[in-house]
N, C-alpha and C positions, 0 to 999 in steps of 0.2 A: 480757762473756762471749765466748769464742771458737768460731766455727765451724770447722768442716771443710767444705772444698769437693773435689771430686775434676773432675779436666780433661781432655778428652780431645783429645789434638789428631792429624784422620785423614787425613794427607797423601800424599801420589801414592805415595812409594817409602817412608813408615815410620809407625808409629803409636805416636803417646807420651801415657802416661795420667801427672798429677800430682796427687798429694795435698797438699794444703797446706790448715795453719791462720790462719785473718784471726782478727785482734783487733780489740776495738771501737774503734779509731784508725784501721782498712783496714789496717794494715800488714798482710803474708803472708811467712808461714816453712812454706818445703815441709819435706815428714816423710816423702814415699814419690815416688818415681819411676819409670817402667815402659817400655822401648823393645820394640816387636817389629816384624819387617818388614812393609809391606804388601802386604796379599795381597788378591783380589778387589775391584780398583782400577786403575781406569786412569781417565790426566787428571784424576787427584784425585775423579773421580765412583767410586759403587759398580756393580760389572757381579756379582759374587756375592755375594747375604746371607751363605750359610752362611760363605765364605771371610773374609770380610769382618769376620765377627763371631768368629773365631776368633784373627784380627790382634790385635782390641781387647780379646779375654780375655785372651790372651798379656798382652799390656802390663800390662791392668788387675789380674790374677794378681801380678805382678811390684809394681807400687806398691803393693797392698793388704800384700806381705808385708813391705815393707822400711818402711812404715809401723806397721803392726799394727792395722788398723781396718781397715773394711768400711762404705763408701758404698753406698747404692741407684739414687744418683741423680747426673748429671754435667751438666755445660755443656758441650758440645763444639765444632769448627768445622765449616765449611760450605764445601764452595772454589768458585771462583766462578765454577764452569765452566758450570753453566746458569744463569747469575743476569744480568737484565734492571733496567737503573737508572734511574730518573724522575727529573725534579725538580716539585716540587708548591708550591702558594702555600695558605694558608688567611688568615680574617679571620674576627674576634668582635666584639664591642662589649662593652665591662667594665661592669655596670651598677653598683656600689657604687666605681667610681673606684680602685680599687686593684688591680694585678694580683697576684692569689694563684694558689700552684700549679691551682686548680680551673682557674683561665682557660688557663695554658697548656697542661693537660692536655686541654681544650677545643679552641683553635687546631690543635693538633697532631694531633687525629684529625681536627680538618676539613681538613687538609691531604689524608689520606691520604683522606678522604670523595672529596676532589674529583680523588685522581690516576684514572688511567685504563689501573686494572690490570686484565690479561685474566684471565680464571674459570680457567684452570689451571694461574695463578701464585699466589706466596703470599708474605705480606710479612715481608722478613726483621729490618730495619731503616729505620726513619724517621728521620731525623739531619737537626735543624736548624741552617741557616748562616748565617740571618740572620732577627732579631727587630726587628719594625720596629714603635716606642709611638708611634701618631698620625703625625706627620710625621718623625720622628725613627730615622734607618736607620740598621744595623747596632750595634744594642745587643746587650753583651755576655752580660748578664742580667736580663730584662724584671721579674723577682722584686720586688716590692714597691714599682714604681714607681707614681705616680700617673697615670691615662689613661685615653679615654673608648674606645679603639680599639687592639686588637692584632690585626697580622699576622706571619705567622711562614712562610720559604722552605724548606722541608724538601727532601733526597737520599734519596729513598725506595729502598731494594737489596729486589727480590722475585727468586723462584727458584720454579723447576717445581714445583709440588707432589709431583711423584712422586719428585724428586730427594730431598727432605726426607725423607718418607715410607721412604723406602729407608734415609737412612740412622739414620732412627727405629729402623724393625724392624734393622736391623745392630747397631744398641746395647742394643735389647731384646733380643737374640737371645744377646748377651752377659753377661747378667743385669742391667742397669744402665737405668733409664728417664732419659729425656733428659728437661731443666727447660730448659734454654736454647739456642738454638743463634746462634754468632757468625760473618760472614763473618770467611774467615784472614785476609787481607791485612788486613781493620779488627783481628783480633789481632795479628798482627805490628808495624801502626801503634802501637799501644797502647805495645808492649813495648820499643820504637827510639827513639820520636820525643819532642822534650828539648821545655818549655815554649814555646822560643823558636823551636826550628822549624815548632810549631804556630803560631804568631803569625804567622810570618813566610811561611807556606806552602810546602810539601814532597812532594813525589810520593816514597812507600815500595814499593818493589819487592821482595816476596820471590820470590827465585829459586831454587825448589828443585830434585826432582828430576825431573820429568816436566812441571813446568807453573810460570808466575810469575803474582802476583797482583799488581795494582799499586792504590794508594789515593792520590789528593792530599786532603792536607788543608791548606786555606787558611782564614786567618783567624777563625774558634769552631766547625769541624766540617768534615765529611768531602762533599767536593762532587763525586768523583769517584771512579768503580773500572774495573778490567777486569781483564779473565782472557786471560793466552796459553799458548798448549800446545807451551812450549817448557823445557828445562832442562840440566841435566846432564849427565841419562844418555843424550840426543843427540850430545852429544862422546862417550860410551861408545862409540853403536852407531857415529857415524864413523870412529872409531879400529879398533872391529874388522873393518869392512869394507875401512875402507883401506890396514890394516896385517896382513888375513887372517888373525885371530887370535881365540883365542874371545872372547867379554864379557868373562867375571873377570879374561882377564889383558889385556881393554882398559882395563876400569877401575881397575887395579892403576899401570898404567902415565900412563891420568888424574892417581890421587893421586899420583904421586911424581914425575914428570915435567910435569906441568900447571903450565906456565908461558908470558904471552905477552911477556917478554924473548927477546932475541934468542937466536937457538940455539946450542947448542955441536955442530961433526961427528962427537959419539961415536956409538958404536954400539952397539945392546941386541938381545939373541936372544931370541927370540919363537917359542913355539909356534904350529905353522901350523894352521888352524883345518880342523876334518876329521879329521886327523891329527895328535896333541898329542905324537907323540914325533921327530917333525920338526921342527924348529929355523930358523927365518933369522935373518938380519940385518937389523935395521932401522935408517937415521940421526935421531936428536932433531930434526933438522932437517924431517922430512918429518913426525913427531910436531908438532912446532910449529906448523908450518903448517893441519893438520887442527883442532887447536884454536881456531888464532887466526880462520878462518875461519867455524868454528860461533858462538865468541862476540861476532865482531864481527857477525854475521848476528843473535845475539837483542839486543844492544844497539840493533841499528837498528831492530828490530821495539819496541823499547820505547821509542827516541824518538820513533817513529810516532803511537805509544799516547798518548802528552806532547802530539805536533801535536796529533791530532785531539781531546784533551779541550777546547781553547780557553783552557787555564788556565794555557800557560806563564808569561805574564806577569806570573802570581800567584807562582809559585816561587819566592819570595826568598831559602829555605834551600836549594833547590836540588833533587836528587837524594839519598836517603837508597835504598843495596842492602841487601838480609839474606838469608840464606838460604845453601844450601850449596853453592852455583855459587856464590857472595861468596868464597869459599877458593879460587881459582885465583891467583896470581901476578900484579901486572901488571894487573888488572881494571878497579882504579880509574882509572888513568892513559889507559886505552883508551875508559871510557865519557867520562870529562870530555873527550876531542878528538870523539868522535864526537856526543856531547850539547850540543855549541855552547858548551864553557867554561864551563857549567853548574856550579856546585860539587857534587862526589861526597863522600858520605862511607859509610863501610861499616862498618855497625853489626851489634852484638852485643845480646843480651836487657840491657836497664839490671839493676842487682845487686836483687838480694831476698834478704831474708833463709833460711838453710838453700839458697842455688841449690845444686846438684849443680854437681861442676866439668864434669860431661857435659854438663850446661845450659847452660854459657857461651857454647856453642857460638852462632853466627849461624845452624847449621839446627834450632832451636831457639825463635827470635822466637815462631811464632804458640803455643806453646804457654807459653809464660812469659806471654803477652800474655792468655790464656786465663784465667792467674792472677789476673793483674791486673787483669781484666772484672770477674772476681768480686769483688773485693776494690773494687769503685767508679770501676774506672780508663776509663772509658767518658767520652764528651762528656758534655756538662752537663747534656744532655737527651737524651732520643731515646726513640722507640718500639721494644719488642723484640718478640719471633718471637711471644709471649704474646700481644700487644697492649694491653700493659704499660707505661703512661711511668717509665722509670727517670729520676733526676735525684740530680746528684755531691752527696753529704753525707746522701743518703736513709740510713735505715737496712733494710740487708738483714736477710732472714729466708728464706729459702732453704726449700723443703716448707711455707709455713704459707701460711694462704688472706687473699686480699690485702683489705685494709680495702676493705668495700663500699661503706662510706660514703665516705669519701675519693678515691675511686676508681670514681663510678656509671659503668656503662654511656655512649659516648658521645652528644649529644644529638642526632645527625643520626639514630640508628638508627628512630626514629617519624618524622622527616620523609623518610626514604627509605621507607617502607613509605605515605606517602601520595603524595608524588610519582612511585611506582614508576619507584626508580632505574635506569638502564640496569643489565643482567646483571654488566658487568666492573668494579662496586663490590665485590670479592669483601671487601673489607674490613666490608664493614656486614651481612654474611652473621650470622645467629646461631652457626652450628656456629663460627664462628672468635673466639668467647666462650672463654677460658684455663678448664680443668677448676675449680671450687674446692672445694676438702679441706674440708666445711662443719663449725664443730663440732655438736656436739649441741643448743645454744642457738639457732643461726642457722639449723639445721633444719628446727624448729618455725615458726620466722617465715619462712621461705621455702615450708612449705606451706601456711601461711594465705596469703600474695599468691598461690602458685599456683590454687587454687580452693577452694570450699566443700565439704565432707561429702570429703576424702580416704576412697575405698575401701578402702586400706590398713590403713589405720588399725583395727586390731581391738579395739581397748579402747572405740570408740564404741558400745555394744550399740543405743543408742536412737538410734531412726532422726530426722534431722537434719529439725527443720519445714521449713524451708523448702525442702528437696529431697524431701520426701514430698510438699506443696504442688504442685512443680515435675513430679512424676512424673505426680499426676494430672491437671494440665495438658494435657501432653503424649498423655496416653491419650485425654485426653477429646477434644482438638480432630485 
């Protein structure tokens, strides 16, 4: 049977909502598409609700029509501009000798039990990168092995709470409740990166238009991220300052002349900024330069970014670009001499069924990748925003309330409330329990565990013994 997912991806200079059908294989064939510019947004974070949420109705107006359906509910991204990254270790003992999803459903909250996240951050994702059965390290899939002991090294990505929060009511405000939220750069990853660069390990860079997200992923999961607040529309404002000309016609002159090959000494007229019916000259050659300068400047900020993870030496595939600074001329050639002969490669969203050909585009990646989340294209494991283990072959169900059983509460939550965990276990918190849609049957059995004699309950005329018992108790002593 086929879902419908709807995706919202809310990025520094555009906002793009996609509708797409999965089938039960995960394949996805989009049906609606939606672009609007971003508005109350700066560095990919939200600075206005109202604004903000008027972006993501445009958009989401737009796929709703070219689709003909109507979602409630969306997955959308997160950019990583206030997002803070841990790495965490957990251990269990398997007591029936077999690992079943229970155990590493188990390991993987005790990881996040034991990180050491502050009260107002919130966790976005827990991504494991090594599963280690007794003495035996780096397993790719602990799943149904025989062992008396599992540890598991999880990349925990948490974010402000208020950041999230903000951009919850942004999506509410649009008519649309948020189910999921994904770091962009981990959707862009998703949407670029071939089996074998995953294996082989690969830092993904999207480079959009106000900021870049970068992710390595080495060897069964994502070990590293960052956010810099650099992009495209930076060569905009240096062009128009340096070329005294408005924006539009800095950026006009970006797209059609942004190239870092050698220059030709033509000459282009350029309205002077101030005064748009004044005219100079300007040479491609001093155009050249202004660019080649801004882009060789975020290349070095992003092999920076490479040094200080510690993980170059894991990069086997090398360097993977996307995004829409990836469309300049010449780019590739420039990051491989400045990246130590690093292999570059500059990627586009991989094909899906129904892509829009506007989709093909590389400023494009985190919301294809968005699709793709949905559709099971996530690691093999990992904790979501919910506190949720998702795991690759599961079967989604999108709005329904997640098996209890299969899925109790983790078990550290009673021994943190006897050990009275330090404050910045915000993870073992009760409120940070995922809402569940109860049906009518699971209702009833969730007011009996809650307590005896519900108040509510009006159908009870005759007063409950043991709480009449309890009353006079209580009066008497």
């Amino acid at each position: 049977m086929k879902r419908t997912v709807l995706a919202i991806d809310i990025g520094s200079t555009k906002v793009c909502a996609i509708i797409a059908e999965i089938s039960e294989d995960n394949s996805a064939q989009i049906i609606g598409a939606g672009i609007a510019k971003a508005q109350g947004l700066r560095k990919g974070s939200i600075t206005n609700i109202e604004l903000a949420s008027k972006s993501i109705k445009s958009a989401l107006n737009d796929a709703k029509r070219v689709a003909g359906t109507d979602l409630k509910s969306a997955i959308v991204t997160i950019s990583g501009a206030y997002t803070k990254s841990l790495n965490s270790s957990g251990i269990v003992n398997i007591p029936d000798k077999e690992i079943t999803l229970k155990e590493i459903n188990r390991v993987m909250h005790t990881s996040l039990y034991n990180a050491n996240i502050p009260n107002e951050f919130e966790v976005l994702h827990a991504l494991p990168y090594n599963f280690k059965v007794d003495d035996q390290d780096f397993i790719e899939d602990p799943l149904g092995m025989n062992a008396s002991r599992l540890e598991v090294e999880t990349h925990i990505i948490t974010t402000v709470k208020s950041n999230l929060n903000n951009l919850r009511k942004a999506v509410k405000a649009a008519g649309v409740d948020v189910e999921g939220v994904v770091l962009s750069g981990y959707a862009s990853a998703i949407a670029v990166l071939n089996p074998d660069e995953k294996e082989l390990g690969a830092a993904v860079v999207d480079m959009g238009g106000n900021t870049s997200n970068i992710v390595i992923h080495s060897g069964h999961g994502i070990r590293y991220n960052d956010f810099l607040g650099v992009g495209s529309n930076h060569i905009t404002n240096d062009l128009s300052m340096a070329l005294h000309t408005p924006l539009q016609t800095a950026d006009n002159v970006k797209m059609n002349y942004g190239s870092l090959y050698a220059p030709s000494n033509d000459l282009i007229e350029l309205p002077v900024i101030g005064d748009e019916n004044t005219t100079h000259e300007v040479s491609l050659e001093v155009v050249h330069n202004v660019i080649y300068a801004r882009v060789e400047e975020t290349l070095m900020i992003i092999a920076q970014s490479i040094e200080k993870s510690g993980l170059k030496d894991h990069l086997g595939a090398g360097v993977v670009l996307t995004g829409g600074f990836t469309k300049i001329e010449g780019l590739r050639e420039l990051a491989v001499a400045i990246l130590d002969n690093m292999p570059v490669r500059l990627a586009k969203p991989s094909d899906m069924g129904g892509l829009f050909d506007t989709l093909r585009d590389p400023s494009y990646s985190g919301a294809v990748g968005l699709i793709k989340y949905a559709a099971g294209g996530y690691t093999r494991y990992e904790i979501d925003v919910n506190k949720r283990m998702r795991h690759a072959g599961e079967e989604i169900h999108y709005n329904e309330a997640p098996n209890l059983e299969e899925e109790p509460l983790p078990s550290y939550a009673a021994h943190a409330s006897k050990q009275s965990a330090p404050a910045h276990h915000s993870v073992s918190a009760p409120k940070s329990v995922p809402k569940v849609n109860v049906e009518p049957k699971q209702k009833t059995e969730l007011s009996k565990m809650l307590g005896l004699g519900n108040k509510s309950d009006a159908k009870n005329d005759e007063p409950n013994p043991i709480s009449k018992f309890w009353n006079w108790a209580t009066q008497l002593f």
